[in-house]
N, C-alpha and C positions, 0 to 999 in steps of 0.2 A: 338650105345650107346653114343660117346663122340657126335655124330652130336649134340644129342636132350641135353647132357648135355651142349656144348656151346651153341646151341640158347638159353636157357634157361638164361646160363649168359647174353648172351648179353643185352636181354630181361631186365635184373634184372635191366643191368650193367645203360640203358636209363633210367627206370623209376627212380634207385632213383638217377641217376646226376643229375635231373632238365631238360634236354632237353628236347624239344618240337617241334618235328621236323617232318614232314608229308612229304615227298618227294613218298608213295605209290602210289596204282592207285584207287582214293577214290569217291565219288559216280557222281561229276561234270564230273572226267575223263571218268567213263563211259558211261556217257548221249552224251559226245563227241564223244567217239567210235561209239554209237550208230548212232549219224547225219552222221558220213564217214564213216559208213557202208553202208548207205542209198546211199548217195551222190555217191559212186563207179560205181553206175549202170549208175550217168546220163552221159549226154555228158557236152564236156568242150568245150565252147565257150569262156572264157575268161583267161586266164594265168596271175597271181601277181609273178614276179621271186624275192626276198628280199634277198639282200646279205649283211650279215656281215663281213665285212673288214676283215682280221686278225683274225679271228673265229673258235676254236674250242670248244671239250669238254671238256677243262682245261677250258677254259673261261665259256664254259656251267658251268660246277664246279660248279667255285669259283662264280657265276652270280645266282647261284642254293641258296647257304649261303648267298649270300650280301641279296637276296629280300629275302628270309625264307619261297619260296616257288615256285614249279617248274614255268618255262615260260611257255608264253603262246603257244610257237613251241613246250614245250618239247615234249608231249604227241603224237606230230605227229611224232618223229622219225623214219627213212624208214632203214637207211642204211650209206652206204660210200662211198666220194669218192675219189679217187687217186689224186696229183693234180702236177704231173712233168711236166715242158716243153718242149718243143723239144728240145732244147739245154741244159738243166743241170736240176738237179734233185729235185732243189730247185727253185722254179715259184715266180714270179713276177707277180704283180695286171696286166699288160697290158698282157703278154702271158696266167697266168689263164683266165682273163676276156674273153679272144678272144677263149680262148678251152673252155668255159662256156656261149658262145653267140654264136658262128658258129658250133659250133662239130668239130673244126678243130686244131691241134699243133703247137704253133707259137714258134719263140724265145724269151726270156725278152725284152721286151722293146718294141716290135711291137702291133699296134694295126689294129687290121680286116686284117692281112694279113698272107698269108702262108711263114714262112722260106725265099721261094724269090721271095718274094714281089708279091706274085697275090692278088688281093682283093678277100676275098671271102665274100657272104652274111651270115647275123644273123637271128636269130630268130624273131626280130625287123622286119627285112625288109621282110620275110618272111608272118607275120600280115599284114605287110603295101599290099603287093602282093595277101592278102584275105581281103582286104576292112577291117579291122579291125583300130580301133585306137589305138595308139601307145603312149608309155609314159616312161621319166624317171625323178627319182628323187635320189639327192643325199647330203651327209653334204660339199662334197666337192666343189669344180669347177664343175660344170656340164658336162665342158669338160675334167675330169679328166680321168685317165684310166681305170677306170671299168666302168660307164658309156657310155666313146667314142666308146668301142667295139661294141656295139648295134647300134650307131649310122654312124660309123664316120670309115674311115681305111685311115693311114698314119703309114710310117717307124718306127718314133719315136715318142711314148707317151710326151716327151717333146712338140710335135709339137702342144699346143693348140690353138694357134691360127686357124692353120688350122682346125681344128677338129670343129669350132662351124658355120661356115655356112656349112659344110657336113649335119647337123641335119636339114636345114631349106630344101635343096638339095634332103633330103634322107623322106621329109613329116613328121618327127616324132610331136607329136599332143600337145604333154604338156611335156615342160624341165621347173624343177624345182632342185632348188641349189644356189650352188654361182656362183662367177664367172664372173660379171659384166665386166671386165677389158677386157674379151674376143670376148666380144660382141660388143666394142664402139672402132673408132678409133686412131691411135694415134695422131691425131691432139685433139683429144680431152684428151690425155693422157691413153687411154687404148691400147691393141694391134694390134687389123686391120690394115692392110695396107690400104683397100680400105673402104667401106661405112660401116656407122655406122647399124648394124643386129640390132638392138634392134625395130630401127626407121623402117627398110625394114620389118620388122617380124609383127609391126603391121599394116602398109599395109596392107599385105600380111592374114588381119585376127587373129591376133594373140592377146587377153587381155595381158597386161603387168603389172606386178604386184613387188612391192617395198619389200613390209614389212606386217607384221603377220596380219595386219587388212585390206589391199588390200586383202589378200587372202582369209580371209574369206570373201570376200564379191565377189572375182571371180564367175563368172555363165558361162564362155564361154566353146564350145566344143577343143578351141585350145588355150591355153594359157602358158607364158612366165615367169616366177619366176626369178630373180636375185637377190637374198636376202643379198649380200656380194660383193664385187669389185673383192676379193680374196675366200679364203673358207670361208664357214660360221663359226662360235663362234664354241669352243666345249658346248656339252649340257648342264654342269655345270655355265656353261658364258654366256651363251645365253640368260637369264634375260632380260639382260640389254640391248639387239641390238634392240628389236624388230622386230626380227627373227622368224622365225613359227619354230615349232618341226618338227622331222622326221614324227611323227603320223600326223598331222596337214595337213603337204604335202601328205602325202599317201591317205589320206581322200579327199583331194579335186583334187587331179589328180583319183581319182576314179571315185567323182560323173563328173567331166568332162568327162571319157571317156568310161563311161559306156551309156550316151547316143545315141553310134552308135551300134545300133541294131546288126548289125554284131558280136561285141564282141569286146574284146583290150588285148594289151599286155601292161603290166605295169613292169618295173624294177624299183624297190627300193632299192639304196643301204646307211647302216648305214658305212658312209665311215670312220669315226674317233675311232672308235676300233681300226681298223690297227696303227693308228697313237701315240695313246697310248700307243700301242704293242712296237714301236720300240722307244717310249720312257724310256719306263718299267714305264708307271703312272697307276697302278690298280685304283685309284680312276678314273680318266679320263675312262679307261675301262668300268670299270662298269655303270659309269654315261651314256654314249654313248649306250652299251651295254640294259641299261633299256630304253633308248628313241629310238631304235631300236624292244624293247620287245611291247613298246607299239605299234609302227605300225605295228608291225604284228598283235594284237589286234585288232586294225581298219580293217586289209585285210581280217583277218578271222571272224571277223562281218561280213563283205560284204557279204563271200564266203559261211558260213550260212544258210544268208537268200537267195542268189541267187542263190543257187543248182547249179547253172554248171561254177562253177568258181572252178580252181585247183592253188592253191597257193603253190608255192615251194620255201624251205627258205637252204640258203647252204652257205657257206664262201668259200674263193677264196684261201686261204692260208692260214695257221697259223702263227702269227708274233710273236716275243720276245722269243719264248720256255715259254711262261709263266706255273708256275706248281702251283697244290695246296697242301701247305705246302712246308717247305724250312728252312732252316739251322739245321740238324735232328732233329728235332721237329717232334714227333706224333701230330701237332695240327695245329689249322687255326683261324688268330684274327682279320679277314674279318671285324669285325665289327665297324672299328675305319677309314675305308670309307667311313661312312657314315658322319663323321666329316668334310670330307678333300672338301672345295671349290671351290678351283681353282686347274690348273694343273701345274704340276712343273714348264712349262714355263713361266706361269706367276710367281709365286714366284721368281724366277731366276731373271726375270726383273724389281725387285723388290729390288734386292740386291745393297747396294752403291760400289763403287770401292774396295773399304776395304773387304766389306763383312764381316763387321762388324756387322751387323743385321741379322746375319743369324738366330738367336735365336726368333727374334721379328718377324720375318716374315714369319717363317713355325709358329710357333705358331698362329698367326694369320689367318692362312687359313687351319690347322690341327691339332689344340688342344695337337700337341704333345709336349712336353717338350725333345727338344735335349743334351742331354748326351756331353759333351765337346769333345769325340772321334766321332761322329757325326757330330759337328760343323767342326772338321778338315778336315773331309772326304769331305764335301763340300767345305770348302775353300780351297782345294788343288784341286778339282777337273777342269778339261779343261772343261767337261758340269757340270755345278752346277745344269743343270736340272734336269738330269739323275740323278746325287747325290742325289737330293731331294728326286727324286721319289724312288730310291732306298732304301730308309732310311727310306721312309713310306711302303714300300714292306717288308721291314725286319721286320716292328714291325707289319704287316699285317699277316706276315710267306708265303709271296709268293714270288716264284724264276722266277727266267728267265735266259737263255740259251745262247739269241743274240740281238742284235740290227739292228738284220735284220728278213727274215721271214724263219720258217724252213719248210721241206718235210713232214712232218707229215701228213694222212688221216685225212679226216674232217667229221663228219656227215651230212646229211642229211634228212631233214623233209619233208613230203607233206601232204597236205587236199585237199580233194575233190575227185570230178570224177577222174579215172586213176592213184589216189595217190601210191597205191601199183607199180604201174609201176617202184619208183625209190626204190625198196627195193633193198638189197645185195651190192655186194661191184661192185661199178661204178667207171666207170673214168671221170672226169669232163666235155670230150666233149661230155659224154651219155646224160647229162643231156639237152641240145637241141633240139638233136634230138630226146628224149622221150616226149618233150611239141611239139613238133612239127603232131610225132605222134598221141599223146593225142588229139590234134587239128586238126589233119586231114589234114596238110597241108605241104609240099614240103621244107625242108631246102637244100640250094645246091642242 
């Protein structure tokens, strides 16, 4: 009796507050069920891996409320997975990366390599070993550490330099990102020791491409993206570089490498979630977090119409403790993100010495009106960034835990052939070796 008298409330309690809210499972979602129902039986010739940085289902959330309606992964959710490193319980992008590209347990900071120091192969190189073409893309440095685990194994994630002719080394087919500075030498003012990779790459066959309007007009089966010296723009920023999107890049390292018949492995990561995360900038979040939503829109276009494509979407760690809801408030005012610009660290470097304009310049890029205990908390603050962004998080009603990443399980989504393969609760170097499986081909 009380069950059907609360539903009942509840019932009442939505229609008459005005909400307007669909997060059920309503007749699109089951015309989808229906295609990866289909799709289960075929085989999987080609694998899309898409990692969100810093990702969880607090961020699913709160990502849930900002757009007013599920992603385009929600609907595939499988499961969970674990995400500790061999050395401590709390993982780091280069030791997940490397238990999320080899099936194997490294320590923070290592990439492609076991504890001490053997190289072991990826997933990546495992494609490359079935004639397959191979690909990655990212917001960060392309040699950063969730990317370099596919391609690239040295001690230390710092080590980017090293990490970018490993990929030309190791055959990978289309790197797409930032990162310029890694590729050219330092007599040219980037960081090589020896010859400029940019110049040897296209020898070697490789289109080389600048900026958002080179890219779309790429046609090659191998091609070279440096869209940044450094990392790319966050997505909110990005206007103005003439920079391509995450979707943008997902789309045309697709149609490149879907040309070799054999099939391809594709990693896509939305790398600047994480970087938000350990800022505490929910607007930076979500901004990232929806130009992440979109290419997986693009992947699962692809996957669709090409039947034996298994696209798997999972994050690497969770970053900030982000929560939704926060200073005991029953409530969430998500919606005042959609206001917000730019990201804290721009506003910060925006401030004169005084910080004196702290009033003039979050107004500026967040519509908010800061309260005079507000204005302190930032001028007193060592990061005025973090301040910022904390003070848009408060009136947001979202918390956070760290400025680092926590232990938290993370979900998991798949489409396609062998998607059920990643239901239940997994540990992140399952994930691998189950596309590996899916594929029919030999990890380690």
């Amino acid at each position: 009796m009380y069950k059907k008298i609360a539903s009942v409330g509840i019932a009442a309690g939505l229609l008459f507050s005005g909400m307007q809210v669909d997060f059920g499972f309503n007749e699109a979602q089951a015309k989808k069920a229906e295609v990866n129902e289909q799709q289960k039986q075929g085989k999987v010739k080609n694998v899309i891996y898409m990692i969100p940085d810093g990702y969880n289902s607090d961020y699913a959330t709160n990502y849930r409320w900002y757009k007013g309606e599920e992603s385009s992964f929600d609907p595939h959710v499988k499961g969970l997975i674990k995400t500790h490193s061999a050395d401590t319980e709390v993982t780091d992008s280069a030791a997940a990366g490397t238990a999320m590209a080899t099936g194997e347990k490294t320590n923070n900071g290592m990439i492609g390599v076991t504890p001490d120091g053997e190289e072991v192969d990826s997933i990546l190189d495992a494609a490359e070993s079935s004639k397959k073409s191979t690909g990655l893309v990212a917001t960060s440095t392309i040699t950063h550490a969730t990317p370099a685990v596919f391609g690239a194994s040295v001690l230390s994630r710092d080590d980017e330099a090293s990490i970018a002719p490993q990929y030309f080394e190791n055959g990978v087919d289309v790197l797409l990102g930032g990162g310029r500075d890694y590729f050219t030498s330092k007599d040219e003012g980037g960081k090589q020791e020896g010859d400029n990779l940019i110049e040897k790459a296209k020898k070697n066959g490789y289109q080389y491409v600048t900026d958002k309007d080179e890219l779309k007009n790429a046609d090659g089966e191998k091609l070279l993206g440096l869209f940044a010296e450094d990392a790319m723009a966050p997505e909110m920023e990005r206007k103005e570089t003439g920079e391509p999107s995450l979707a943008e890049m997902t789309s045309t390292a697709i149609d490149a490498l879907k040309q070799n018949k054999q099939g391809f492995f594709l990693m896509v990561e939305g790398s600047q979630i994480d970087w938000a995360g350990h800022a505490h900038d929910p607007a930076w979040a979500m901004n990232d977090t929806e130009a992440f939503d979109k290419a997986v829109e693009a992947a699962l276009k692809f996957a669709e119409k090409d039947g034996n494509t298994l696209v798997v979407v999972a994050g690497d760690h969770e970053t900030g403790g982000m929560s939704v809801g926060a200073n005991g408030k029953y409530d969430l005012n998500i919606d005042i993100l959609h206001d917000v610009t730019a990201t804290g660290d721009t506003m910060a470097s925006e401030l004169n010495e005084e910080k004196s304009n702290v009033k003039e310049v979050v107004k500026k890029y967040t519509s908010l009106n800061l309260t005079e205990e507000e204005v302190v908390s930032i001028k007193n603050a060592e990061e005025p960034n973090i301040a910022i962004n904390e003070v848009v998080s408060d009136r947001a009603l979202i918390g956070w835990t760290s400025t680092a990443h926590t232990g938290t399980d993370l979900p998991v989504y798949a489409y396609g052939p062998k998607s059920d393969m990643f239901s239940g609760l997994l540990d992140n170097t399952d994930l691998p070796k189950l596309m590996a499986k899916a594929m029919k081909m030999k990890l380690n």
